[in-house]
DRENDO-1510 file (C-alpha; in Angstrom, 1 decimal, always signed):
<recs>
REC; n; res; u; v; w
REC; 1; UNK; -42.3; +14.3; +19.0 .
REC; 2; UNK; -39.2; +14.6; +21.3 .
REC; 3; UNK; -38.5; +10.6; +20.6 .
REC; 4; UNK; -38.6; +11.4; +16.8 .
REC; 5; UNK; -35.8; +13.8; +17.5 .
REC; 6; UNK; -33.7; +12.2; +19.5 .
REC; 7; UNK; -34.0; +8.9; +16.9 .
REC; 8; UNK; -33.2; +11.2; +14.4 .
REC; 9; UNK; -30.2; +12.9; +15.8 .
REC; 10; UNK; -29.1; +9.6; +17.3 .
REC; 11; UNK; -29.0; +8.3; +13.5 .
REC; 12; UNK; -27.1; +11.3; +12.1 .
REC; 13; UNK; -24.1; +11.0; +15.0 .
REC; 14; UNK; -23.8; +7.2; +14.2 .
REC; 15; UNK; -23.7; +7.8; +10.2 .
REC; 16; UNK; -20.9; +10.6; +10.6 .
REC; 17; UNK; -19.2; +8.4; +12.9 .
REC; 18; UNK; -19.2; +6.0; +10.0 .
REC; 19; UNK; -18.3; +8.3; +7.6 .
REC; 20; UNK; -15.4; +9.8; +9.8 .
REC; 21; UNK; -13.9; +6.3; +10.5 .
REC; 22; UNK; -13.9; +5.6; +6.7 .
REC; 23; UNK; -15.8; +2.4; +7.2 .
REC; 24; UNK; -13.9; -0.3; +5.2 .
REC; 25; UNK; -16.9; -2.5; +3.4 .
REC; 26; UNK; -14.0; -4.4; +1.6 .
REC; 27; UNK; -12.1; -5.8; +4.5 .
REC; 28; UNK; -12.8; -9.5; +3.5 .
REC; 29; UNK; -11.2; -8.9; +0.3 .
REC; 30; UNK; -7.5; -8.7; +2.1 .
REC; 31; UNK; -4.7; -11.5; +1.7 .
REC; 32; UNK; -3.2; -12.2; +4.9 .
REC; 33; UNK; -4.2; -15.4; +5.2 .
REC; 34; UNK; -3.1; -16.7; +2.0 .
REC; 35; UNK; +0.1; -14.8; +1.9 .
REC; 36; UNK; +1.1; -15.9; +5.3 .
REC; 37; UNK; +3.0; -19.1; +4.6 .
REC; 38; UNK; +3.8; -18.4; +0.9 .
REC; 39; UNK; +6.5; -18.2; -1.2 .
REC; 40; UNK; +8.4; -15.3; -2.7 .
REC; 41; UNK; +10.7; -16.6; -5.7 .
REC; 42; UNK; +13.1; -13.6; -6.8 .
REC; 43; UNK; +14.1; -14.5; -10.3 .
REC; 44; UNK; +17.3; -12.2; -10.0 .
REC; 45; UNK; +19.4; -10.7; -7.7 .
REC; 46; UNK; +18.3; -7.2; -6.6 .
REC; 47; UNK; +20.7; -4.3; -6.0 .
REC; 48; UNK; +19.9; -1.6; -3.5 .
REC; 49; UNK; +21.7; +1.9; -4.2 .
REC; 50; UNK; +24.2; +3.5; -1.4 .
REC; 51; UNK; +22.4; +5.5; +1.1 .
REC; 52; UNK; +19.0; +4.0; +0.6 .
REC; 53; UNK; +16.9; +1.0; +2.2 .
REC; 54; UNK; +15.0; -0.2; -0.6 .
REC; 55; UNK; +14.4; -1.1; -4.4 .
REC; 56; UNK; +10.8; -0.4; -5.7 .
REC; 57; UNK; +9.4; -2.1; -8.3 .
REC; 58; UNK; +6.3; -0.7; -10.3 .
REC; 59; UNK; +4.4; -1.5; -13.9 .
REC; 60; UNK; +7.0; -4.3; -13.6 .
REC; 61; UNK; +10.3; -2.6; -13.7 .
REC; 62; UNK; +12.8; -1.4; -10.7 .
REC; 63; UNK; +11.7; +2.2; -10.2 .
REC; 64; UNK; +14.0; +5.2; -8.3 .
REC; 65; UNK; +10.5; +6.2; -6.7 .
REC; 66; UNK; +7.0; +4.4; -6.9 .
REC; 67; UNK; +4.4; +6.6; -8.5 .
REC; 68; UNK; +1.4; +7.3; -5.3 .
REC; 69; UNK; -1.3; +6.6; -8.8 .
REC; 70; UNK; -0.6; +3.0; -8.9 .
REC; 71; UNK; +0.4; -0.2; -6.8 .
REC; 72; UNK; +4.1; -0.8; -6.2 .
REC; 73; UNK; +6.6; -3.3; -4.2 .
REC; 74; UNK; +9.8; -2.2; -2.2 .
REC; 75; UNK; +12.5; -4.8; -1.1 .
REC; 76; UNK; +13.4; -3.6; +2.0 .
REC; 77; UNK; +17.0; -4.8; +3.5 .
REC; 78; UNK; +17.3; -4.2; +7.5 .
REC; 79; UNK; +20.5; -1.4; +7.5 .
REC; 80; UNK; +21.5; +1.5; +5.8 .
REC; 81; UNK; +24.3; +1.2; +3.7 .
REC; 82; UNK; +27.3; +3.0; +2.4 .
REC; 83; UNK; +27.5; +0.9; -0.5 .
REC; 84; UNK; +25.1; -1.2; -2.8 .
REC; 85; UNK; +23.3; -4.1; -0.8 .
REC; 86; UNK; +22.5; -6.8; -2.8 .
REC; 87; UNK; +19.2; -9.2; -2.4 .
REC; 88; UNK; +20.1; -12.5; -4.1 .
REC; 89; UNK; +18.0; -14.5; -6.0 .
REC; 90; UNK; +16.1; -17.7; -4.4 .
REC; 91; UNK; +13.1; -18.6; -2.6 .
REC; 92; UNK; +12.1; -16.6; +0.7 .
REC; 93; UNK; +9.5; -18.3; +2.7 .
REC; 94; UNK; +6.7; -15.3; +4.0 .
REC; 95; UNK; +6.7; -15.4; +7.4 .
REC; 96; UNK; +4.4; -12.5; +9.2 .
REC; 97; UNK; +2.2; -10.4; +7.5 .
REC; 98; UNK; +1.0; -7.6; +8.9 .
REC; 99; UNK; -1.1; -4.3; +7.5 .
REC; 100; UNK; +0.1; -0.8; +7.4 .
REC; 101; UNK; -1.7; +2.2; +6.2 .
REC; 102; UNK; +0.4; +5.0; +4.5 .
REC; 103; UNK; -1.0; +8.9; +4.7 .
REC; 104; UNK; -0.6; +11.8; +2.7 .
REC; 105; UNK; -2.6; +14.8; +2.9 .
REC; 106; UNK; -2.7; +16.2; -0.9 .
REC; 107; UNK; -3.3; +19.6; -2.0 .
REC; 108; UNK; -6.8; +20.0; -3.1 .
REC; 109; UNK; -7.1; +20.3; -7.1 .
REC; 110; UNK; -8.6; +23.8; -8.3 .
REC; 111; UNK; -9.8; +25.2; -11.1 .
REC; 112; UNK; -9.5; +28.9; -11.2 .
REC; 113; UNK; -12.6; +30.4; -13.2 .
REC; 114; UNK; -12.6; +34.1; -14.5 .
REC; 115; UNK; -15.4; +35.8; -12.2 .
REC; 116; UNK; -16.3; +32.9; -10.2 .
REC; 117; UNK; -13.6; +32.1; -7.9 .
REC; 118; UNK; -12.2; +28.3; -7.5 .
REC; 119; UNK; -14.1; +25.4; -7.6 .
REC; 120; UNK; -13.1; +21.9; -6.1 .
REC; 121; UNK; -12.5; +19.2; -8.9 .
REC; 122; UNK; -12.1; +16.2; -6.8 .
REC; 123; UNK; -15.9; +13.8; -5.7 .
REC; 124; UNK; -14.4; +13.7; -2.3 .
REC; 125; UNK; -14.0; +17.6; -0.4 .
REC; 126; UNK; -10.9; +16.1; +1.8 .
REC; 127; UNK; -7.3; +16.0; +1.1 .
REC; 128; UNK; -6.8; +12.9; +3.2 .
REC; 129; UNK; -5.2; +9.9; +1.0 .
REC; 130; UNK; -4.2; +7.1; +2.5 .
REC; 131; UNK; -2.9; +3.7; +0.7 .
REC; 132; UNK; -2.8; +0.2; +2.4 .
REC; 133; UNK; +0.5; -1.9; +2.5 .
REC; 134; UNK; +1.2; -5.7; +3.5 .
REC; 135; UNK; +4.7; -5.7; +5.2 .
REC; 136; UNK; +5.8; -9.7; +4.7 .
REC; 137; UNK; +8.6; -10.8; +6.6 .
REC; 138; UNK; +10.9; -13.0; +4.6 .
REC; 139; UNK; +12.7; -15.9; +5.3 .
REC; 140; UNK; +15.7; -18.2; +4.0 .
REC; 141; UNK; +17.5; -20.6; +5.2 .
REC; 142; UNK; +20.6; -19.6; +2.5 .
REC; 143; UNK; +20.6; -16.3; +3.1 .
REC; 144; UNK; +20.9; -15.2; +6.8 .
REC; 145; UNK; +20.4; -11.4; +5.9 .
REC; 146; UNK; +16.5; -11.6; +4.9 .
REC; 147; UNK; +14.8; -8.6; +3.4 .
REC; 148; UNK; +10.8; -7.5; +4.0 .
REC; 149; UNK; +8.9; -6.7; +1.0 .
REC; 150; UNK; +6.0; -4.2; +0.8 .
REC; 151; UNK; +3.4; -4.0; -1.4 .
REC; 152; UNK; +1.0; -1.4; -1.5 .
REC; 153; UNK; -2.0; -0.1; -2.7 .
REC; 154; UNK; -2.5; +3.2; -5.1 .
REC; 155; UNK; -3.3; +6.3; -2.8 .
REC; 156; UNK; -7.3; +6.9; -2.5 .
REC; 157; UNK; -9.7; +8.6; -0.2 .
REC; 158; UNK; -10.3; +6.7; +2.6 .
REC; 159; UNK; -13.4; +5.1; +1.9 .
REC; 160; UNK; -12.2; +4.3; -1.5 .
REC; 161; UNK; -8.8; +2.6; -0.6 .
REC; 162; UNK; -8.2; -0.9; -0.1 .
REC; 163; UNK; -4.8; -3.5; +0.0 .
REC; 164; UNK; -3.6; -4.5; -3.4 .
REC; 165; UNK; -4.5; -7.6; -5.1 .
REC; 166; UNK; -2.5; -10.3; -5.9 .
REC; 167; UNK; -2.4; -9.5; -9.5 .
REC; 168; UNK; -1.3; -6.1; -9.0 .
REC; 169; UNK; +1.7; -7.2; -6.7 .
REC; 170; UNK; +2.5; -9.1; -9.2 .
REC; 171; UNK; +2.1; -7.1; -12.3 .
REC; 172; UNK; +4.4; -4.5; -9.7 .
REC; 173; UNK; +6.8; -7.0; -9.3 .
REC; 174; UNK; +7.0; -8.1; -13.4 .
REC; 175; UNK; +9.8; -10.9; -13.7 .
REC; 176; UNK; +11.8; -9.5; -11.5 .
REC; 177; UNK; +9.6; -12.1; -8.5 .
REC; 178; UNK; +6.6; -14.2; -8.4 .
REC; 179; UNK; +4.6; -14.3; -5.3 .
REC; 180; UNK; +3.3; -17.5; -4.4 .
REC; 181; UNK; +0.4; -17.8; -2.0 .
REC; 182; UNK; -0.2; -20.5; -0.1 .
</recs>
């Protein structure tokens, strides 16, 4: 009978460690290998506002912010600049692409019920989103001053989340880019 319970509780610990780590069943849907070596084509040239690092692009137009609901692309220059950086149009070879997960801890959606206190609306009882991001290194051979560009995921719990696909980077990105894989 003590084997039984030590199988048992040896069971539980290993399942809540899985759950606690957010085991990732979709990690052999990711991209790395097919966007390392590809081609970005940017259609137009891109203009980043004073002050700021980066243009996002979402639903396929240039955004101020990108929405945490859906997928999104930035174009990321190097420097801060105290007036508008441009990112000209042509082909930028993808160099390394690495992963990058994004966190936000969200407040947890309540309903407030006469008599009965609050009740949680959300499947999941933590507050922990997180949203994965490929960071691809750009290259050019005309233009010394290469940007990075980010695409990310929508936010989701973590066992939920997973890097965006290649037809939502580009549905981010609209005509503004294509992305190429190789």
């Amino acid at each position: 009978m003590k084997n039984h319970h030590t199988v048992s509780l040896l069971l539980a610990v290993i399942g809540l460690t899985a759950c606690q780590g957010g085991l990732d069943l979709r990690s052999g849907d990711t991209q790395f290998h097919r966007l390392t070596g590809g081609e970005v084509i940017l259609h137009r040239d891109v203009t980043i506002s004073p002050g700021h690092v980066r243009a996002v692009f979402q639903d396929g137009v240039q955004a101020h912010a990108a929405s945490e609901y859906e997928p999104h692309c930035e174009i990321e220059v190097r420097k801060l600049g105290e007036a508008p950086q441009t990112v000209p149009a042509g082909r930028y070879r993808i160099g390394k692409v690495r992963g990058d997960i994004h966190y936000v801890e969200q407040p947890l959606n309540r309903l407030m019920l006469a008599a009965l206190g609050d009740m949680t609306l959300a499947s999941d009882s933590s507050s922990e989103w997180y949203m994965h991001a490929y960071h691809m290194t750009l290259h050019s051979d005309a233009h010394p001053e290469t940007p990075i560009l980010i695409c990310g995921s929508a936010f989701n719990y973590p066992f939920h989340v997973a890097y965006p696909t290649l037809q939502e980077m580009q549905a981010a990105l609209g005509d503004y880019a294509t992305l190429k894989p190789r």
